[in-house]
C-alpha positions in Angstrom: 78.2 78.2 95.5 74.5 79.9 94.6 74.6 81.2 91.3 74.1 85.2 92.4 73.5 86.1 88.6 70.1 84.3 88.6 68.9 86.3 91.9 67.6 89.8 89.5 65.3 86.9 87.3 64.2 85.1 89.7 63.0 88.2 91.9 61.5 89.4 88.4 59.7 86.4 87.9 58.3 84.9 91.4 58.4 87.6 93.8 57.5 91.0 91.6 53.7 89.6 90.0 53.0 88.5 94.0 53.9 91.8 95.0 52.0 93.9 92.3 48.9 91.4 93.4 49.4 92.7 96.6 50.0 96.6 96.2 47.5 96.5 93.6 44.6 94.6 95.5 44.6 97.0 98.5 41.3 98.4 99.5 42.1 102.1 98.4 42.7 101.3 95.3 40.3 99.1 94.3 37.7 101.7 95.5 39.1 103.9 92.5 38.8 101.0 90.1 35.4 101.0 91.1 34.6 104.1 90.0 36.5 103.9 86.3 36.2 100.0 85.3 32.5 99.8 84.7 33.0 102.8 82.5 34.3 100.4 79.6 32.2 99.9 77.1 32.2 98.2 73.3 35.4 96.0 72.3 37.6 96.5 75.5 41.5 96.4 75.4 42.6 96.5 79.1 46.4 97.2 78.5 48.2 95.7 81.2 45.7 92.6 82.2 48.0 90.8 84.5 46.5 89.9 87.9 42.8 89.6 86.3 42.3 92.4 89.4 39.6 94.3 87.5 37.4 91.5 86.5 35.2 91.9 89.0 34.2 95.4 88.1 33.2 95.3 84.2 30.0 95.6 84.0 29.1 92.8 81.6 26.1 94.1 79.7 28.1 97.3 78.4 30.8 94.6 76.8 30.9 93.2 73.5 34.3 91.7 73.4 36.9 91.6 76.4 40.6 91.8 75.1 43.6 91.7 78.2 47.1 92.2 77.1 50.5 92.3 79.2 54.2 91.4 79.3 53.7 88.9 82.0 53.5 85.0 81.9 53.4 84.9 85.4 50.7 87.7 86.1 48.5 86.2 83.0 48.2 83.2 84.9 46.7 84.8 87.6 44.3 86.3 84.8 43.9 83.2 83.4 42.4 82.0 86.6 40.4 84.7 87.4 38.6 84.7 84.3 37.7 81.3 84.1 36.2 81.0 87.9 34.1 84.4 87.2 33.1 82.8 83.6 34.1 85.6 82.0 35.6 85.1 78.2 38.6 86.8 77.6 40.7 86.9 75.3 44.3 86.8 76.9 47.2 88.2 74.8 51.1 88.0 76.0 52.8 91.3 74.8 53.6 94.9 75.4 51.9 98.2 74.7 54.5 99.8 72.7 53.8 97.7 69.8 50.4 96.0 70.4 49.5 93.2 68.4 45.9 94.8 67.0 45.0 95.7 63.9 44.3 99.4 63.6 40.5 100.7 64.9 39.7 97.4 67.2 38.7 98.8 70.0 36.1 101.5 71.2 37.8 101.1 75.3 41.7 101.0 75.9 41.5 100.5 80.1 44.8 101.1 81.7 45.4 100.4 85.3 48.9 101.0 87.2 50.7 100.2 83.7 52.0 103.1 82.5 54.0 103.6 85.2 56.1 100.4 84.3 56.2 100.7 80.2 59.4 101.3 78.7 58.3 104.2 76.6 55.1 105.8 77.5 55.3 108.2 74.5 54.9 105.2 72.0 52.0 103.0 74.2 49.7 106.4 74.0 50.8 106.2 69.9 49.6 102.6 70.2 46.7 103.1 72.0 45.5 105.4 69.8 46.1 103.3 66.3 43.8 101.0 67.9 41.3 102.8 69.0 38.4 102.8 66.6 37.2 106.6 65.9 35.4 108.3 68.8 37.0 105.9 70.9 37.9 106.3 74.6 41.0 105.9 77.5 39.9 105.0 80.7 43.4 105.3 83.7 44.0 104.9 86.6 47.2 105.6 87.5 49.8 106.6 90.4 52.3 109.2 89.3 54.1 112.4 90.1 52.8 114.1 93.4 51.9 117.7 92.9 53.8 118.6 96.4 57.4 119.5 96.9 57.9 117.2 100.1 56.1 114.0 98.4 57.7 114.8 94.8 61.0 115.0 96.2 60.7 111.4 97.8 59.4 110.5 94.7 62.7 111.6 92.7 65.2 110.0 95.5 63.7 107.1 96.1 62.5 106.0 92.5 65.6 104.9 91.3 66.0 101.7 93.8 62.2 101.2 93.4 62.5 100.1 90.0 64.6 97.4 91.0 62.1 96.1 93.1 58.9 96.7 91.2 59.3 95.3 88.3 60.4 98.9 86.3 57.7 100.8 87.9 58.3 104.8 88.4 57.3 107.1 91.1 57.5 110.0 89.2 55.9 110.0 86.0 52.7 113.0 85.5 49.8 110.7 84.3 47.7 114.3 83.2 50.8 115.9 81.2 51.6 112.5 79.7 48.3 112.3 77.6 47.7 116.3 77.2 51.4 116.3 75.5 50.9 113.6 73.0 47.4 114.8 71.3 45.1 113.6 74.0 42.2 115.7 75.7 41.0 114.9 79.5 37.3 114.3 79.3 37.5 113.5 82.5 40.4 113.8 85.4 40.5 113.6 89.4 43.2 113.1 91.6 44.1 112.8 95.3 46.1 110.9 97.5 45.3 107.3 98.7 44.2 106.8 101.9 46.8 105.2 104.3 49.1 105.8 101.6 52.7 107.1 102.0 52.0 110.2 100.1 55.3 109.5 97.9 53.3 106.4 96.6 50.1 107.4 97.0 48.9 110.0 94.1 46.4 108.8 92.0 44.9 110.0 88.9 41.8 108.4 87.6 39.7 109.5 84.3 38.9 109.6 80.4 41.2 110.7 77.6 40.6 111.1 74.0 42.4 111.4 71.0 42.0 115.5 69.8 
């Protein structure tokens, strides 16, 4: 008899870093990666590196050092990979953003792209993010969260708890804006709408620049 117990990992491990490749890749949303990635500038931290998706956008010249970090053997392979065919030195770090393996002021760009809807505890990754930021440094997002409408909110709520089974933690229903503005963060920059194509209960996205107040 198949051992049932193993099912939940092996989902996790095989079929969950394929299926954020995919979600992640479509062509909606890498048109708003466009517009944010080559806003990184300095000594880069892109929190949540896994799938090596946004390589293609940096633009090199503005980059003095390229730091990827992420939970995700699987997914850092696929970084891994990426990197190396583009040429692009990185330096690829396995861990999480609630307690980030960085000294204190490394970085002048933390990029974060569809991670914080997965993290654990987003309070403490925005506390991380901003021990390592050096002074005057920035927060570049893009991120899908809570829908601003009744009907596509309301989806949102019923269907988000069997949709963290199935991608890997992520929530439907977390407000990306409100997240940063409560914990000592101003919006330098902020825009919004729904994806294209999209099922409106998946597709909000927020794009933009934070900074520490």
């Amino acid at each position: 008899m198949a051992d049932l117990s193993a099912m939940p990992n092996l989902w996790e491990k095989y079929a969950v870093p394929k299926l954020i490749r995919v979600a992640c890749s479509q062509p909606a949303v890498m048109k708003d990666r466009s517009q944010i990635v080559p806003k990184a500038d300095g000594d880069v931290l892109e929190l949540g590196c896994g799938g090596g998706i946004n390589l293609q956008f940096y633009d090199r010249s503005k980059i003095t050092k390229l730091t990827g970090l992420d939970p995700s053997a699987e997914l850092l392979d696929y970084t891994r990979r990426e990197a190396s065919e583009r040429g692009f030195d990185m330096d690829i770090c396995d861990g999480i953003g609630e307690a980030m393996p960085f000294a204190d002021d490394s970085f002048d760009t933390v990029l974060t792209t569809f991670t914080l809807c997965s993290v654990q505890d987003g309070a403490q990754v925005l506390s991380e993010m901003r021990r390592v930021l050096k002074p005057g440094g920035k927060i570049l997002f893009l991120e899908h969260g809570r829908a601003p409408d009744k009907g596509p909110e309301k989806w949102q709520r019923r269907i988000e708890p069997v949709w963290k089974h199935i991608a890997g933690g992520c929530h439907l229903h977390r407000p990306v804006a409100k997240l940063f503005e409560t914990h000592g963060y101003a919006l330098a920059e902020n825009h919004a709408h729904y994806a294209p194509k999209t099922p409106r209960w998946l597709g909000w996205m927020e794009f933009g620049e934070a900074r520490p107040k």
